[in-house]
C-alpha positions in Angstrom: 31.4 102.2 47.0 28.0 103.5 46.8 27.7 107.0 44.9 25.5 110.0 46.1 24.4 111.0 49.8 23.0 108.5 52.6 19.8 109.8 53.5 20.2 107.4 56.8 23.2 109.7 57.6 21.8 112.9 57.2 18.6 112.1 58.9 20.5 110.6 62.0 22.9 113.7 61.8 19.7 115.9 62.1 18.1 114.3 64.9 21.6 114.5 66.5 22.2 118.2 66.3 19.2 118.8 67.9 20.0 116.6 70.6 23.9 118.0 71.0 22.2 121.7 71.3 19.7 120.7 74.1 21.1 118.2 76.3 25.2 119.0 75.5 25.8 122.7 74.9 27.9 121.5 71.9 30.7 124.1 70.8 32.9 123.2 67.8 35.6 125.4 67.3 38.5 125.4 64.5 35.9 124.6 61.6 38.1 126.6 59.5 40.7 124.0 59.4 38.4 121.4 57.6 39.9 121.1 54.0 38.2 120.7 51.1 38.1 117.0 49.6 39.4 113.9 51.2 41.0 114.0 54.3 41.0 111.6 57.2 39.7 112.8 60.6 41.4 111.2 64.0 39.3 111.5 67.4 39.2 110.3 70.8 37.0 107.8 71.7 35.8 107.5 75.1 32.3 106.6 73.9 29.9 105.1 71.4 28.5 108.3 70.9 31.7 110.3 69.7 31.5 109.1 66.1 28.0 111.8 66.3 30.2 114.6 67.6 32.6 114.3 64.7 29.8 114.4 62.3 28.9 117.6 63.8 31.9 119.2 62.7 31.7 118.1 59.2 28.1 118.9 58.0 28.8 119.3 54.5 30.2 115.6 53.8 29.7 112.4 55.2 32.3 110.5 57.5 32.8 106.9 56.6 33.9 105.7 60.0 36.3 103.1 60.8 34.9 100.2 63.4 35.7 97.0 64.9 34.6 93.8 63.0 32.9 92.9 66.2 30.6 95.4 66.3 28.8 94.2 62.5 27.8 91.2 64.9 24.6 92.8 66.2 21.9 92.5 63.4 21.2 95.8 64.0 24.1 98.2 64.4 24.8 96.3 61.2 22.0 97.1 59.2 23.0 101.0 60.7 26.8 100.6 60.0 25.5 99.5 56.3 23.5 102.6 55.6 26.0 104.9 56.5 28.7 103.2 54.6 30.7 102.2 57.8 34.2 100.2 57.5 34.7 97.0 59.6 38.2 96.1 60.7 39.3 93.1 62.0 42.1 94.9 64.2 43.8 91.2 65.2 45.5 90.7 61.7 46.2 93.3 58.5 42.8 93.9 57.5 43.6 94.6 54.1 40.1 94.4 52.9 39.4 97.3 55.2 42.7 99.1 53.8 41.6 98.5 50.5 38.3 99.9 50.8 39.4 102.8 52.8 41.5 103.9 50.2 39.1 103.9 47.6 36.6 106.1 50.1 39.9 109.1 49.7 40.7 108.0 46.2 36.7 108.9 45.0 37.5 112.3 47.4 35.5 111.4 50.9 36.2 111.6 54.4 37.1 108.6 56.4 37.0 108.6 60.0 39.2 107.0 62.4 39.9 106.0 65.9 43.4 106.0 66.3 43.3 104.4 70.2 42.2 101.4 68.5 39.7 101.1 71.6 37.9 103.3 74.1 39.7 105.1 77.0 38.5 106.2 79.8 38.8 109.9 81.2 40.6 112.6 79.3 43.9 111.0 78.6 44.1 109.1 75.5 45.7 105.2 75.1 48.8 105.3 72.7 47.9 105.4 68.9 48.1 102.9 66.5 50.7 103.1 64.0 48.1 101.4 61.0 46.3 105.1 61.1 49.0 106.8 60.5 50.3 104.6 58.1 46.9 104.6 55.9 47.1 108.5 56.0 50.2 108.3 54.1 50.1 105.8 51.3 46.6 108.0 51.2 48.7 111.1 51.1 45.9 112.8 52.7 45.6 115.9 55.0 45.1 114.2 58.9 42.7 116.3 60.9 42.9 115.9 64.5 39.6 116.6 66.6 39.5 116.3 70.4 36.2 115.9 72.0 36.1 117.5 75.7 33.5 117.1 77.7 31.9 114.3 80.4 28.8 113.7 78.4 26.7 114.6 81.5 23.7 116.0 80.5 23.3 119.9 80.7 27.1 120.2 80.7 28.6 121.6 77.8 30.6 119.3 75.5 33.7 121.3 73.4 34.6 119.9 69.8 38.2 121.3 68.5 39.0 120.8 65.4 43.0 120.9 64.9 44.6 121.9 61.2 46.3 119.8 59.3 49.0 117.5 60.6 52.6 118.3 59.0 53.5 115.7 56.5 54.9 116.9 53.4 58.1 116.4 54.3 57.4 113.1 55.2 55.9 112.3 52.2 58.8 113.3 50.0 60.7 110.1 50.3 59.8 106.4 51.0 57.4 105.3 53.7 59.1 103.6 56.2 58.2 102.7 59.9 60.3 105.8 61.1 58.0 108.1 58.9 54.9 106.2 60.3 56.2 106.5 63.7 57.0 110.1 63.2 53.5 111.1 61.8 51.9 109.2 64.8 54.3 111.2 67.7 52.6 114.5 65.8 49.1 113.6 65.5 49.6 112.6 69.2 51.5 116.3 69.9 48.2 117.9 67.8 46.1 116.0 70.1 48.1 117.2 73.4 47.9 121.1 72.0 43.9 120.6 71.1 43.0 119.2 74.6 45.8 121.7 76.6 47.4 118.7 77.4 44.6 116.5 78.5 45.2 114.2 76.0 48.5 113.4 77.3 48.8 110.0 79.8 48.9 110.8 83.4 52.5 110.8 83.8 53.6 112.7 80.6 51.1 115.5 81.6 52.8 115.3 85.2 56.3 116.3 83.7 54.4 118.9 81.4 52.8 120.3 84.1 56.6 120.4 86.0 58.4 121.9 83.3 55.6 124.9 83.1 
């Protein structure tokens, strides 16, 4: 684990806030809930550029995102993945290299960055998460901070960043971790996703019977 700042990161996260102001209207609301030290962030992911949107909302650290193995097969994005200290998971088998490392990212106090689809979606609605997220948060026993990213990515049209607090879990983490805790922590980081996005988040027919009940 490489100490200090990536000056590839922050130059690419410059470049990109100019770009978000210009062509996206970025607004990021709920900055506030950021805590200090480690913490893993959870997102949607609809595109290859939402890993740059989450950035945006966490200027003061860098993000060591979570990616699919396949993706350190382009000579390129790997040389890029390397200088900003990305994490390759092979998401057919228990990556435990890619747990170990992880865990030393929120053992040495940074950010890690995470997926929890496991894959893009496509629209608002997000695919159900995977339970290995949640279950990395708590062996971590790290705050989980949910960020929903709403918006087409049409230029001109604004794109809305909201950044949710902190995912209960003390209680959770009070006794053994089980698959019942894991599953538990995943059904709320789900729920914080529903409540950032107004329910967007939700899959088309559990936003049906929300809509109903309303």
């Amino acid at each position: 684990l490489r100490p200090g700042r990536s000056w590839f990161y922050q130059l690419i996260l410059n470049l990109f806030t100019v770009v978000a102001k210009l062509l996206f209207f970025v607004r990021i609301e709920g900055e506030e809930n950021l805590p200090q030290g480690a913490c893993v962030i959870m997102g949607n992911h609809r595109a290859w550029i939402d890993p740059f949107f989450l950035a945006l909302c966490a200027r003061d650290r860098e993000i060591r995102f979570m990616g699919k193995k396949e993706l350190w097969g382009n000579k390129v994005f790997a040389w890029i993945a390397r200088q900003v200290r990305g994490i390759p998971v092979d998401r057919g088998h228990a990556d435990m290299a890619s747990i170990r490392l992880s865990m030393t990212v929120l053992k040495a106090g940074h950010t890690l960055g995470i997926f929890p689809e496991g894959t893009r979606s496509k629209g608002d609605g997000m695919l159900p998460l995977q339970g290995g997220a949640s279950l990395l948060a708590l062996r971590a026993k790290c705050p989980v901070i949910p960020m929903y990213i709403d918006g087409g990515y049409k230029l001109f049209h604004r794109v809305t960043v909201r950044v949710g607090a902190p995912v209960e879990m003390n209680d959770l983490l009070a006794g053994r971790i089980t698959r019942e805790t894991t599953d538990e922590l995943t059904a709320r980081i789900e729920a914080s996703f529903a409540k950032l996005s107004n329910g967007k988040s939700l899959p088309a027919a559990a936003r049906e019977n929300s809509e109903n009940k309303a």
